[in-house]
Biopython code that builds the backbone (N, CA, C, O; Angstrom):
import numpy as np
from Bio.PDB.StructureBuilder import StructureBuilder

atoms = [
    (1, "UNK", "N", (-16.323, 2.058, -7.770)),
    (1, "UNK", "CA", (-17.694, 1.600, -7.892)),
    (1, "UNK", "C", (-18.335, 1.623, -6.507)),
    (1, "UNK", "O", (-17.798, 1.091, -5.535)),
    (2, "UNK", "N", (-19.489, 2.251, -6.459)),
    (2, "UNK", "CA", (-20.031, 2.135, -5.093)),
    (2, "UNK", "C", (-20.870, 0.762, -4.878)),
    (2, "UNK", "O", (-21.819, 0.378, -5.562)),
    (3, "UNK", "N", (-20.293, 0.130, -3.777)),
    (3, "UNK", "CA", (-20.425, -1.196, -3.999)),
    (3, "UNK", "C", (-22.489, -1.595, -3.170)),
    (3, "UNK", "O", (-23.047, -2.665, -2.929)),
    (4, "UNK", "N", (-22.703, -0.939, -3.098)),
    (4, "UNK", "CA", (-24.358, -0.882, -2.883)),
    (4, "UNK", "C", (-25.009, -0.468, -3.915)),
    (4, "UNK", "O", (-26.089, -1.025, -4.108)),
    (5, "UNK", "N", (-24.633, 0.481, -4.770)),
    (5, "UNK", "CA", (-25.488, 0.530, -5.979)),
    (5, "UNK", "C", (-24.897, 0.256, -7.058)),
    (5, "UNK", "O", (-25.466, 0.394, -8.141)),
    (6, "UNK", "N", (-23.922, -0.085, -6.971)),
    (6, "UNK", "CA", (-23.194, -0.537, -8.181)),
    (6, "UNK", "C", (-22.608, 0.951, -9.292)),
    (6, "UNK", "O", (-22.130, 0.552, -10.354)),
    (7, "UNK", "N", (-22.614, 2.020, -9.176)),
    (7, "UNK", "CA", (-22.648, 3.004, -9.574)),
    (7, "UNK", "C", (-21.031, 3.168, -10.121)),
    (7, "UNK", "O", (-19.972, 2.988, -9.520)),
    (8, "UNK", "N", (-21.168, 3.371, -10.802)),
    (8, "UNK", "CA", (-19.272, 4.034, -11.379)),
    (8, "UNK", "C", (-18.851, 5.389, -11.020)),
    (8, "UNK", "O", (-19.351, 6.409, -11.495)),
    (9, "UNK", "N", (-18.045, 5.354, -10.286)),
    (9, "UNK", "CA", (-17.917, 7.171, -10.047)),
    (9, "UNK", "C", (-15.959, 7.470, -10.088)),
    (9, "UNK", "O", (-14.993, 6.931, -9.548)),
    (10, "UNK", "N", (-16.132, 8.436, -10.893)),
    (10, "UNK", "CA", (-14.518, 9.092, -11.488)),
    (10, "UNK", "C", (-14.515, 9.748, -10.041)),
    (10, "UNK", "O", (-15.525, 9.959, -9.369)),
    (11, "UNK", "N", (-13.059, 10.068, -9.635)),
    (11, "UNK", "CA", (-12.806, 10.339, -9.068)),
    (11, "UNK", "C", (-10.954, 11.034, -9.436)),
    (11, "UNK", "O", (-9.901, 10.474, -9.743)),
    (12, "UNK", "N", (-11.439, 12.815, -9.140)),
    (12, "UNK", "CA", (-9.981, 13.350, -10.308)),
    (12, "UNK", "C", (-8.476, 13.019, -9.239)),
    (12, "UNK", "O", (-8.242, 12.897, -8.036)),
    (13, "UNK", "N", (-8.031, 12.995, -9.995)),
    (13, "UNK", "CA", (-6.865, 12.140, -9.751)),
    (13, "UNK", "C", (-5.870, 13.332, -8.457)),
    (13, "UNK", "O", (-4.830, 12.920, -7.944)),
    (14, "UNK", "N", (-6.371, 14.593, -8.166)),
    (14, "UNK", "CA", (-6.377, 15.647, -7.375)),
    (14, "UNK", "C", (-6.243, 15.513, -6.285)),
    (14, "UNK", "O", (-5.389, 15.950, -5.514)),
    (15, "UNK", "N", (-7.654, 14.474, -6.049)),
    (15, "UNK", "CA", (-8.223, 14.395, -5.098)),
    (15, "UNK", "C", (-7.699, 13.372, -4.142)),
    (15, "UNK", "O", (-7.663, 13.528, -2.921)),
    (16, "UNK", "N", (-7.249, 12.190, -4.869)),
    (16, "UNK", "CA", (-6.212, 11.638, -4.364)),
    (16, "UNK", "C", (-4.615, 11.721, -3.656)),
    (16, "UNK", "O", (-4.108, 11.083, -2.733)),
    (17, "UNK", "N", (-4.241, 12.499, -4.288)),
    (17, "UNK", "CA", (-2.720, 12.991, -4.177)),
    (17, "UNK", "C", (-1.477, 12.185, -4.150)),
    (17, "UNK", "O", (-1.305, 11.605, -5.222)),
    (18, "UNK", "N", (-0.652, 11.988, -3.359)),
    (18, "UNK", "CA", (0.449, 11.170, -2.964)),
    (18, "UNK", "C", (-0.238, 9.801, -2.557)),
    (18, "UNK", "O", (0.474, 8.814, -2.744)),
    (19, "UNK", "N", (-1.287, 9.609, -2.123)),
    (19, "UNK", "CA", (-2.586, 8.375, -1.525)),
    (19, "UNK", "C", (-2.135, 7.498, -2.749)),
    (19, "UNK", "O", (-1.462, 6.516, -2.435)),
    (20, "UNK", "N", (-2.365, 7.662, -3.986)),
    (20, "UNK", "CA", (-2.416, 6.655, -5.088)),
    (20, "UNK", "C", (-1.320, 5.846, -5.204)),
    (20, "UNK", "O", (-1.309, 5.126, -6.203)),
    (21, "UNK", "N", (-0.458, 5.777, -4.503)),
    (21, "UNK", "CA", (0.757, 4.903, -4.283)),
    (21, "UNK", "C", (0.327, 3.608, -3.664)),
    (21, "UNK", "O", (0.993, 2.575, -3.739)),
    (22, "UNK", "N", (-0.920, 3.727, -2.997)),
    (22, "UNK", "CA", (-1.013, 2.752, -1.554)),
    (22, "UNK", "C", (-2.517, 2.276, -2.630)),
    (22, "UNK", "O", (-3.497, 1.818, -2.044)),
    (23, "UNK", "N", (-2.546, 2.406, -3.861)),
    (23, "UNK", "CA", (-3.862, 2.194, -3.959)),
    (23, "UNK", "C", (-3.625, 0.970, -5.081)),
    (23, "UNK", "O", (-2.658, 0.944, -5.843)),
    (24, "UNK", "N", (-4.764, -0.111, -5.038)),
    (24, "UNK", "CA", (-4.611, -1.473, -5.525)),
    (24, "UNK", "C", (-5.997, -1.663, -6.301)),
    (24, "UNK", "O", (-6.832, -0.961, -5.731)),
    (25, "UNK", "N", (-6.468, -2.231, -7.204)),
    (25, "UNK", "CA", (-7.375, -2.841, -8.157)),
    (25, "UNK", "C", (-8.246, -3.111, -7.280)),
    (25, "UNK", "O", (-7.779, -3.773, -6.353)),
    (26, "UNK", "N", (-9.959, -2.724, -7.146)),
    (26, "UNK", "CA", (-10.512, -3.459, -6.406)),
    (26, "UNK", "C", (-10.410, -3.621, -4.902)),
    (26, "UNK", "O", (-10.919, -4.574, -4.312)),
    (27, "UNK", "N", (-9.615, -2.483, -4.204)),
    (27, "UNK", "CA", (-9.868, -1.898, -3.049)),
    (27, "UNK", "C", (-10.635, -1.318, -2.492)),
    (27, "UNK", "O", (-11.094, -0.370, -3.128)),
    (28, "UNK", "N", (-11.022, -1.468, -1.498)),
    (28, "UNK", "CA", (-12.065, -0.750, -0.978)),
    (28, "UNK", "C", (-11.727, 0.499, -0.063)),
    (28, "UNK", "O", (-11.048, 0.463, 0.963)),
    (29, "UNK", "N", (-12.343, 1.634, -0.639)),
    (29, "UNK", "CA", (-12.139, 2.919, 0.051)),
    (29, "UNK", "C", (-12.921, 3.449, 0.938)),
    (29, "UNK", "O", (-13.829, 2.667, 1.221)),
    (30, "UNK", "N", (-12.983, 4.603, 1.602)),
    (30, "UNK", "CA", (-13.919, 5.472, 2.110)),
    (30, "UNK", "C", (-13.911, 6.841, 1.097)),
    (30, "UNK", "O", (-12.904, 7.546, 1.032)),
    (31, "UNK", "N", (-15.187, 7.156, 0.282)),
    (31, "UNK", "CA", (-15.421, 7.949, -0.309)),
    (31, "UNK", "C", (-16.454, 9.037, 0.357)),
    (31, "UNK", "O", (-17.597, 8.640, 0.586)),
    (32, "UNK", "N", (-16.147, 10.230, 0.642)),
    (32, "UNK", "CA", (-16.752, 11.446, 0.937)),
    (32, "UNK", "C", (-17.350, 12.234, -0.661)),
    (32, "UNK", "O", (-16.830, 12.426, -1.760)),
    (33, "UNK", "N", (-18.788, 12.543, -0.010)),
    (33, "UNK", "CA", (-19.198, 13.477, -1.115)),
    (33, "UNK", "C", (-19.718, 14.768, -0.463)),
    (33, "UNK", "O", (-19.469, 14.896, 0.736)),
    (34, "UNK", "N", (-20.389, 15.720, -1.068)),
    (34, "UNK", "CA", (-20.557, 16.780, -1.108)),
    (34, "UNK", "C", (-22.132, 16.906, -2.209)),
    (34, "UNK", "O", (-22.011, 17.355, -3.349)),
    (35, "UNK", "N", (-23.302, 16.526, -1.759)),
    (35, "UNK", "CA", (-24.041, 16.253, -3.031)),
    (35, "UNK", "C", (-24.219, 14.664, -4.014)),
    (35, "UNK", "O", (-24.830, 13.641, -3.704)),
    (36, "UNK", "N", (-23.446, 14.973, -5.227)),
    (36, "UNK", "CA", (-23.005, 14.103, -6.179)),
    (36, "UNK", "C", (-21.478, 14.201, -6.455)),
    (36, "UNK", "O", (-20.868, 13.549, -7.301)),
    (37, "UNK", "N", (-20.834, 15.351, -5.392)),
    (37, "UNK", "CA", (-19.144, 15.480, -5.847)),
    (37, "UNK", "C", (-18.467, 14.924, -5.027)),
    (37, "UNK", "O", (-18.522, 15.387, -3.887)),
    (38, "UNK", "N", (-17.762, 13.981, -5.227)),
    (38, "UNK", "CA", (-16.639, 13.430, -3.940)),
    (38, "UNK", "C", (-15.674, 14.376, -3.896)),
    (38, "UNK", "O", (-15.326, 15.048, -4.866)),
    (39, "UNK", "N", (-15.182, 14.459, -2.690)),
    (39, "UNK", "CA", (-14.407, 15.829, -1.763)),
    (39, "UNK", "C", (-13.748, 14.701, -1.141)),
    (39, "UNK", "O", (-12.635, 15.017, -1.561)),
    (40, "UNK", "N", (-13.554, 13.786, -0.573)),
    (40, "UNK", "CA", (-12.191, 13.147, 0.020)),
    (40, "UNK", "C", (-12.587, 11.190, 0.300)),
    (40, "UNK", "O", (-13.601, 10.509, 0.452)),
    (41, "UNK", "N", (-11.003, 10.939, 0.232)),
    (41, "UNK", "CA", (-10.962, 9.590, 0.013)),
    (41, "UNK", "C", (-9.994, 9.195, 1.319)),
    (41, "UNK", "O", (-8.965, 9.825, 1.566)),
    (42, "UNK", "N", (-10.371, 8.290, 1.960)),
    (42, "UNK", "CA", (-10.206, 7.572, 3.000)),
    (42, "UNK", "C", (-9.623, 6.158, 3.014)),
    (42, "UNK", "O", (-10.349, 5.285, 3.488)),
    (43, "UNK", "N", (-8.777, 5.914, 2.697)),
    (43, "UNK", "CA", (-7.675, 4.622, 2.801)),
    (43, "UNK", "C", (-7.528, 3.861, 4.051)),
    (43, "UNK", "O", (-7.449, 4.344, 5.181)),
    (44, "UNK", "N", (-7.503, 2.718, 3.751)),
    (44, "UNK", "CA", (-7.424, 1.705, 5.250)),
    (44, "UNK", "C", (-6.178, 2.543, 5.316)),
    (44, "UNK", "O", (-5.507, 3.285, 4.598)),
    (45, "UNK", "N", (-6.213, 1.815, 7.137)),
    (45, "UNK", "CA", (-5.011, 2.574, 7.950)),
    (45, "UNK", "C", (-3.725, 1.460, 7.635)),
    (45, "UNK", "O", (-2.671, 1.590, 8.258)),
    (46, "UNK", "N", (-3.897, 0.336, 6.603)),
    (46, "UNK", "CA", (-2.924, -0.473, 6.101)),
    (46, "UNK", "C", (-3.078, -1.470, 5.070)),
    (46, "UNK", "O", (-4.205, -1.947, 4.936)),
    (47, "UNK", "N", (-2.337, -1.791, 4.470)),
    (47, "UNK", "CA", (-2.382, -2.388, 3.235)),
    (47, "UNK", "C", (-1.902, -3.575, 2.591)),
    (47, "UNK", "O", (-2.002, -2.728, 1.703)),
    (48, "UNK", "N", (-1.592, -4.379, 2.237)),
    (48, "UNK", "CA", (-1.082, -5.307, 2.138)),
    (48, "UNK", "C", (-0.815, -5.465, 0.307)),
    (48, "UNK", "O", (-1.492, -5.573, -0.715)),
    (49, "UNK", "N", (0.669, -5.390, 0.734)),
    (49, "UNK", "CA", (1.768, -5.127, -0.691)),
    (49, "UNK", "C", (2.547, -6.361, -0.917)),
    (49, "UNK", "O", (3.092, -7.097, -0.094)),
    (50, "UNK", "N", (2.466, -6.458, -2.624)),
    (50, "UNK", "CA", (3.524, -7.813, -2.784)),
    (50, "UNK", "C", (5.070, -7.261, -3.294)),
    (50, "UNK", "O", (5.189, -6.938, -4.476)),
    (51, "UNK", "N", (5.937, -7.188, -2.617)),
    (51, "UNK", "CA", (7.241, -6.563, -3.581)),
    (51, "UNK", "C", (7.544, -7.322, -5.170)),
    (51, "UNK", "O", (7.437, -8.432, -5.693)),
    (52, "UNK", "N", (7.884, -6.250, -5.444)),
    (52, "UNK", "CA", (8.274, -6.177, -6.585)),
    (52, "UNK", "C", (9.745, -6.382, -6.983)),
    (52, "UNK", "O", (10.186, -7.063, -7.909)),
    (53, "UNK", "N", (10.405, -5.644, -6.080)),
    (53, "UNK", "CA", (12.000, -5.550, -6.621)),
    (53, "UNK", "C", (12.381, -4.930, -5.269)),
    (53, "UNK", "O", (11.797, -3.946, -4.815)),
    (54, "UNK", "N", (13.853, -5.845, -4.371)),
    (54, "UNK", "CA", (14.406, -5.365, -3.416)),
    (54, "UNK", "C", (15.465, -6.363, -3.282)),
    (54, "UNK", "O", (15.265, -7.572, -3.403)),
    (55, "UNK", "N", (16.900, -5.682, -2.960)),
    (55, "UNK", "CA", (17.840, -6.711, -2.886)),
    (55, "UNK", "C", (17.884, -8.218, -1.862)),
    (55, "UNK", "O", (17.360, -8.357, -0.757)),
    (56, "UNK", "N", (18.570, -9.089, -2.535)),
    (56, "UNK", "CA", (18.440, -10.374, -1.783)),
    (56, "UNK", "C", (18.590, -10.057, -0.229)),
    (56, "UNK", "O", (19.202, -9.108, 0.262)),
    (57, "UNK", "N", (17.883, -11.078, 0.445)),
    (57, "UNK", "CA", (17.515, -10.990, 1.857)),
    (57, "UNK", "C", (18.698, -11.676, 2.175)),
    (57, "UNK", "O", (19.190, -12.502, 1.406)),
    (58, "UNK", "N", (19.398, -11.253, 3.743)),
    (58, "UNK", "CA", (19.925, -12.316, 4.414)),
    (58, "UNK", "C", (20.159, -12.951, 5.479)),
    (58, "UNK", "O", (20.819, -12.332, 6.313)),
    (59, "UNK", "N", (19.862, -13.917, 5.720)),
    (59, "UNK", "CA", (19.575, -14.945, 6.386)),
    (59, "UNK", "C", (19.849, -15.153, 7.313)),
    (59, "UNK", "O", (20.780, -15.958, 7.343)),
    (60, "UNK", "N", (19.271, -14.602, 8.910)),
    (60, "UNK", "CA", (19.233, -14.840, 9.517)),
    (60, "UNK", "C", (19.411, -13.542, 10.347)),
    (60, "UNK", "O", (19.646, -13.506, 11.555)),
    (61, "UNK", "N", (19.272, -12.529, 9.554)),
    (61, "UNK", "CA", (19.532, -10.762, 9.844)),
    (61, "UNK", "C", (17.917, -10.242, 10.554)),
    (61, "UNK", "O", (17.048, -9.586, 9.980)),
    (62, "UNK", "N", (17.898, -10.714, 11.775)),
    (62, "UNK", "CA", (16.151, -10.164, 11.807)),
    (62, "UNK", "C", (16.326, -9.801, 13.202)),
    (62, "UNK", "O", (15.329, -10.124, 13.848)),
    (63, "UNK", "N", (17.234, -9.242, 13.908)),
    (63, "UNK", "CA", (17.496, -8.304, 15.066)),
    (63, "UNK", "C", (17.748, -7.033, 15.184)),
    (63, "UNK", "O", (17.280, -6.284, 16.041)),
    (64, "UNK", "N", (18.840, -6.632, 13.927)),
    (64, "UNK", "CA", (19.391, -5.803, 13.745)),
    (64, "UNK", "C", (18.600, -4.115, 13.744)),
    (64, "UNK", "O", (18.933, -3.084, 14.329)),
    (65, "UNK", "N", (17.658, -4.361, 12.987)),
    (65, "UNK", "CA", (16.759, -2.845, 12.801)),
    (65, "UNK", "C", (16.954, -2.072, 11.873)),
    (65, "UNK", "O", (16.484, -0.950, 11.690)),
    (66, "UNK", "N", (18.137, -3.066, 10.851)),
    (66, "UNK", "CA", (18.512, -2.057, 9.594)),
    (66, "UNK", "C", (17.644, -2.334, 8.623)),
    (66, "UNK", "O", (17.109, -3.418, 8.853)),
    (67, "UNK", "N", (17.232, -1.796, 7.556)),
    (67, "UNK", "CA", (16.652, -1.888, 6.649)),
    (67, "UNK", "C", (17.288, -1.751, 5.398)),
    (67, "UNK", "O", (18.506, -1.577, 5.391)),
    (68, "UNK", "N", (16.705, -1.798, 4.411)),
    (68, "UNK", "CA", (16.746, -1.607, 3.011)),
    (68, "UNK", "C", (15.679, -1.265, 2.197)),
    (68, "UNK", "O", (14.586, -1.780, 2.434)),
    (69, "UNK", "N", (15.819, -0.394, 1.171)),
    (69, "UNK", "CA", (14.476, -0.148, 0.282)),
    (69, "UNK", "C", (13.928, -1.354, -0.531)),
    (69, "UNK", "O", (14.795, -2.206, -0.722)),
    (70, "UNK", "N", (13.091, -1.553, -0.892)),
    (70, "UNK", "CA", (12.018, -2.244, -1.639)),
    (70, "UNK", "C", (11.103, -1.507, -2.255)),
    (70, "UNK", "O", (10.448, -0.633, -1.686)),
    (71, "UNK", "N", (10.957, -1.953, -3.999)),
    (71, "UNK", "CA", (9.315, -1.641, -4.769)),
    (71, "UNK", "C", (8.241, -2.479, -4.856)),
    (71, "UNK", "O", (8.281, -3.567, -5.431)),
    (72, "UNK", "N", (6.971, -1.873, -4.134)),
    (72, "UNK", "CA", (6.209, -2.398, -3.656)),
    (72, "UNK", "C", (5.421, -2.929, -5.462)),
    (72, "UNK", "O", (6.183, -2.889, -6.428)),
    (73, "UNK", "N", (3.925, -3.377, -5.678)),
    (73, "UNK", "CA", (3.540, -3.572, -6.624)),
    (73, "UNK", "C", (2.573, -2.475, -7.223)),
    (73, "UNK", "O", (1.954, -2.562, -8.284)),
    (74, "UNK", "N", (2.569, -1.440, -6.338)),
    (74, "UNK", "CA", (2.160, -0.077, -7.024)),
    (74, "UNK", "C", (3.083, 0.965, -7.378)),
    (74, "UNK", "O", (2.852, 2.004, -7.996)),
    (75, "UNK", "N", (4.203, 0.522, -6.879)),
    (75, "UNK", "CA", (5.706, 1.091, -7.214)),
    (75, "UNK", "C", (6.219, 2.305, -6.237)),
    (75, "UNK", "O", (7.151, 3.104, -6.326)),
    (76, "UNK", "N", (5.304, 2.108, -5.373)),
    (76, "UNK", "CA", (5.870, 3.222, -3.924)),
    (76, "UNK", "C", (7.253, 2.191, -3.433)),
    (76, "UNK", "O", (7.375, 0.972, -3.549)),
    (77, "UNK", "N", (7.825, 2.809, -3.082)),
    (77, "UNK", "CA", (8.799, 2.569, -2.303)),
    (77, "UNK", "C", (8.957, 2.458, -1.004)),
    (77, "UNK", "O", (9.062, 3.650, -0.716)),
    (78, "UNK", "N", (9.080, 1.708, 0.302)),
    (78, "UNK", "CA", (9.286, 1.025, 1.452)),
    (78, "UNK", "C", (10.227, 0.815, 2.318)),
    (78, "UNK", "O", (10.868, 0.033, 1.616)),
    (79, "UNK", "N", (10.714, 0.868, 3.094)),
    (79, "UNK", "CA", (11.810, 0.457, 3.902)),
    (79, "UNK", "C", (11.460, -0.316, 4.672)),
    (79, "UNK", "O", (10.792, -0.096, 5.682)),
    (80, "UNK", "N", (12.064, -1.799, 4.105)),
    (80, "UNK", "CA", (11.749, -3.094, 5.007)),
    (80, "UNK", "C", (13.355, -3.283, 5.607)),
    (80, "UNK", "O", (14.353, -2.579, 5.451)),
    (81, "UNK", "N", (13.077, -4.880, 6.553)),
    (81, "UNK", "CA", (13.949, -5.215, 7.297)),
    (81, "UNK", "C", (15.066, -6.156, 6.532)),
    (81, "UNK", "O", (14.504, -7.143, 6.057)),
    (82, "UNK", "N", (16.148, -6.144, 6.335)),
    (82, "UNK", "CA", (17.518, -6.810, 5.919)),
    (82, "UNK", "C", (16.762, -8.472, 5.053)),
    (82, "UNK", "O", (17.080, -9.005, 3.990)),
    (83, "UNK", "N", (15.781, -8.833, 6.012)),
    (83, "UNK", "CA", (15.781, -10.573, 5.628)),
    (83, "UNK", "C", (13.682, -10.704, 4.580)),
    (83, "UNK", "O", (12.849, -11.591, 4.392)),
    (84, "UNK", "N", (13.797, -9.503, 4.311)),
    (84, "UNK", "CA", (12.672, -9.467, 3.389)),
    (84, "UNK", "C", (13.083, -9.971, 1.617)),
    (84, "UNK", "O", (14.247, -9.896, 1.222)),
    (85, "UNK", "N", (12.133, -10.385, 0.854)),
    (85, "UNK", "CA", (12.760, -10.956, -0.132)),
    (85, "UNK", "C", (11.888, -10.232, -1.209)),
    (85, "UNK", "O", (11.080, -9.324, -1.013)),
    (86, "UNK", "N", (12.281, -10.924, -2.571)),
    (86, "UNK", "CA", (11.367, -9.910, -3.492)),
    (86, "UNK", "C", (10.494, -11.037, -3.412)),
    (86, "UNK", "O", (10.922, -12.098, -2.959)),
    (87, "UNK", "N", (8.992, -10.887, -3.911)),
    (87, "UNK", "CA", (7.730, -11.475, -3.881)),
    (87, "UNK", "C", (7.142, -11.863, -2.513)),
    (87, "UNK", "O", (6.087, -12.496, -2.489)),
    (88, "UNK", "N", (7.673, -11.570, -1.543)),
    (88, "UNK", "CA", (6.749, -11.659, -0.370)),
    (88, "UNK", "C", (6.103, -10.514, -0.525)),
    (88, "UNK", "O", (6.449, -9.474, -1.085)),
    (89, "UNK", "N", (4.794, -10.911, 0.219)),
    (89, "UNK", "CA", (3.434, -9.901, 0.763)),
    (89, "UNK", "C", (4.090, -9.055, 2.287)),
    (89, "UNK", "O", (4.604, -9.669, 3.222)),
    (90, "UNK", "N", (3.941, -7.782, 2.236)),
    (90, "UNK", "CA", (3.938, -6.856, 3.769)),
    (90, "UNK", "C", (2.819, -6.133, 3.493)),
    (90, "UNK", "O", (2.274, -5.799, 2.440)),
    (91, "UNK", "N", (2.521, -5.909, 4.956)),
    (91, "UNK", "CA", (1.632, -5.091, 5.695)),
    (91, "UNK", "C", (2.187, -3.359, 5.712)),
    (91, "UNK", "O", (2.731, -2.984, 6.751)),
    (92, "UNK", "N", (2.061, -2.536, 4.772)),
    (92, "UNK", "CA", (2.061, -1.125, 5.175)),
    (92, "UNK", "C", (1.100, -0.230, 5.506)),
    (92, "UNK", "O", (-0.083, -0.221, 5.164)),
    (93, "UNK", "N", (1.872, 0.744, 6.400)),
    (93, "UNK", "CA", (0.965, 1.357, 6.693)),
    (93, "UNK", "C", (0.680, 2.882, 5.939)),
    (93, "UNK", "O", (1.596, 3.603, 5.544)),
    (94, "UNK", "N", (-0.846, 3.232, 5.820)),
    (94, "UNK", "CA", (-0.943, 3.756, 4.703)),
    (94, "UNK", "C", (-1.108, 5.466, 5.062)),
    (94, "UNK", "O", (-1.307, 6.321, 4.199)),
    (95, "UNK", "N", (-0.980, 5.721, 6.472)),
    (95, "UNK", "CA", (-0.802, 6.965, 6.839)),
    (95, "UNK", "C", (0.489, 7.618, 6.613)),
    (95, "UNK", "O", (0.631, 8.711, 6.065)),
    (96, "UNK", "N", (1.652, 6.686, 7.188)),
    (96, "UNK", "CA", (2.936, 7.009, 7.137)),
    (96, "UNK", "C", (4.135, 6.200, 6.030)),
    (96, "UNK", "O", (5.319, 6.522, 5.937)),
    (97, "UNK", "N", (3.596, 5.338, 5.433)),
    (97, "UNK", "CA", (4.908, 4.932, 4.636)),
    (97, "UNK", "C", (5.126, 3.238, 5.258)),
    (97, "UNK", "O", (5.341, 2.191, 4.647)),
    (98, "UNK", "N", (4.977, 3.501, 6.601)),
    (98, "UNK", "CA", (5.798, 2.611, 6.925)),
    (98, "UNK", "C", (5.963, 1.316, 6.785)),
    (98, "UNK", "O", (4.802, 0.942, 6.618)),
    (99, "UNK", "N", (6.798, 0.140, 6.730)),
    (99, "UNK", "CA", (6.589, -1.409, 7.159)),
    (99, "UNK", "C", (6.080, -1.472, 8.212)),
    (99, "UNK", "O", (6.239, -0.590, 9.056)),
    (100, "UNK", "N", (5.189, -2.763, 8.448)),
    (100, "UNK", "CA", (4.190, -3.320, 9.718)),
    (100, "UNK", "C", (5.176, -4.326, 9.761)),
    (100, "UNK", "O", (6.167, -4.421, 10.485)),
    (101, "UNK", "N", (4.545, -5.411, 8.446)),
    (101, "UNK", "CA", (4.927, -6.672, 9.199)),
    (101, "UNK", "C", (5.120, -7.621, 8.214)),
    (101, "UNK", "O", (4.339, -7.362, 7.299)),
    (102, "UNK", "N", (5.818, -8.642, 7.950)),
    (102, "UNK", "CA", (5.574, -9.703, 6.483)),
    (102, "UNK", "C", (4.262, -10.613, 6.735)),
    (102, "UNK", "O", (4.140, -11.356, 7.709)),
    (103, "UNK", "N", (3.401, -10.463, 5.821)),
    (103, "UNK", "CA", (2.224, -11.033, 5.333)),
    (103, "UNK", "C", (2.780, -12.686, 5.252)),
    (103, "UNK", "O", (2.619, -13.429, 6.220)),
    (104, "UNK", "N", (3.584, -13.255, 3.726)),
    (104, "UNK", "CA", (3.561, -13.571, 3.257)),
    (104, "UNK", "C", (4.948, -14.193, 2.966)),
    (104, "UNK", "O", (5.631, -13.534, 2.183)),
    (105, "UNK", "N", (5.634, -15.613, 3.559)),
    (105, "UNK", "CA", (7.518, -16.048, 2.901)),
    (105, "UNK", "C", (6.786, -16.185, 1.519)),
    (105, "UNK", "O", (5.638, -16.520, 1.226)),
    (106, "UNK", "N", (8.536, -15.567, 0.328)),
    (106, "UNK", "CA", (7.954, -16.080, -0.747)),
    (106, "UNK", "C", (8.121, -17.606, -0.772)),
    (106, "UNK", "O", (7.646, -18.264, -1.698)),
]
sb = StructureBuilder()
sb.init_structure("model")
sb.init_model(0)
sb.init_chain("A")
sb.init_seg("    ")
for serial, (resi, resn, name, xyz) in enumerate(atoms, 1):
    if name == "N":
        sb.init_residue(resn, " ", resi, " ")
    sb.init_atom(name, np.array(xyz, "f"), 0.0, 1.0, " ", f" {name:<3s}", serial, name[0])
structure = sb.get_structure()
């Protein structure tokens, strides 16, 4: 929705690509047009994800630099740090994949 005129605009799912992983309800984008045709979409440079599903954290593991995978709540997948839990909020970043930072203890 273009949030100044209120306008509804489709946007083919093309055009997006691998991007729609990092994408959430009610986010706000950067939309490029061409006319009346949008030609490219522009994603914050980070995002803030609630996990979904990642093995138990443990306690007191936050030097090390190892990681483990996690599913985020758009269902991309992540590599956080050993002492991350399921239902905390992180900060990814939406150029590269990566973990930033925990938002959020559950």
């Amino acid at each position: 929705m273009n949030t100044e005129t209120y306008d509804q605009l489709s946007i083919p799912r093309s055009l997006i690509g691998d991007d729609v992983k990092w994408l959430k309800e009610n986010m706000e984008v950067d939309l490029q047009t061409y006319g009346e045709e949008p030609i490219a979409l522009g994603l914050p440079p980070n995002v803030e994800l609630k996990i979904t599903y990642t093995e138990p954290g443990i306690r007191g593991d936050t030097a090390s630099g190892t990681t483990k995978p996690a599913t985020v709540e758009t269902g991309a997948d992540v590599l956080v740090p050993l002492f991350i839990n399921q239902v905390e909020v992180i900060r990814v970043d939406t150029r590269t994949g990566q973990y930033i930072e925990r938002v959020s203890k559950a």
